[in-house]
C-alpha positions as CSV (number, residue, x, y, z in Angstrom):
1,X,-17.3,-27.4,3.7
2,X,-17.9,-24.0,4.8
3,X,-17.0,-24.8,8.3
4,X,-13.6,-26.2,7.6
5,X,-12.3,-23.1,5.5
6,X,-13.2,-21.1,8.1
7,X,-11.7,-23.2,10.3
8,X,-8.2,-23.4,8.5
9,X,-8.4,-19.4,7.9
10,X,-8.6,-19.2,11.8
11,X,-5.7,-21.2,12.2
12,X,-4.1,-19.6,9.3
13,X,-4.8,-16.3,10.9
14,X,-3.3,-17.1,14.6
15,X,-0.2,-18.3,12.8
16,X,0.6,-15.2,11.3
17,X,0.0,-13.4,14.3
18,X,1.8,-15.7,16.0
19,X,4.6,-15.2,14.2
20,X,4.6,-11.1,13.5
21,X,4.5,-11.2,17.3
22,X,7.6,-13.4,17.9
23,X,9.3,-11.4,14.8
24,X,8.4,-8.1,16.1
25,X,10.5,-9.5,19.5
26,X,13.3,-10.2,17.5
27,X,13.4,-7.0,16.0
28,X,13.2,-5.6,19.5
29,X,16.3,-7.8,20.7
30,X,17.9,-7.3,17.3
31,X,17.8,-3.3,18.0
32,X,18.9,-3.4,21.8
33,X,21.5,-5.5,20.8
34,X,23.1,-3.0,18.3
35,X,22.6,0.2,20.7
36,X,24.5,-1.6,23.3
37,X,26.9,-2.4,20.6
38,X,27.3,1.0,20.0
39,X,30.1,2.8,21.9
40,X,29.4,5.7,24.3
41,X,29.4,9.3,23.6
């Protein structure tokens, strides 16, 4: 029993690293994006 919760908390934990990573990216295009939006000063 102990096994498998600790095996589904792994898997649990990769996923939200997993996706923090891939929405950290987005964030990162999101923001170059918008600067080169932006117009020249």
């Amino acid at each position: 029993m102990m096994m498998a919760f600790e095996q589904i908390s792994l898997d649990l934990l990769v996923d939200i690293f997993l996706y923090k990573n891939t929405f950290n990216k987005k964030r990162k295009l999101v923001k170059i994006i918008s600067f080169k939006k932006l117009p020249k000063h």
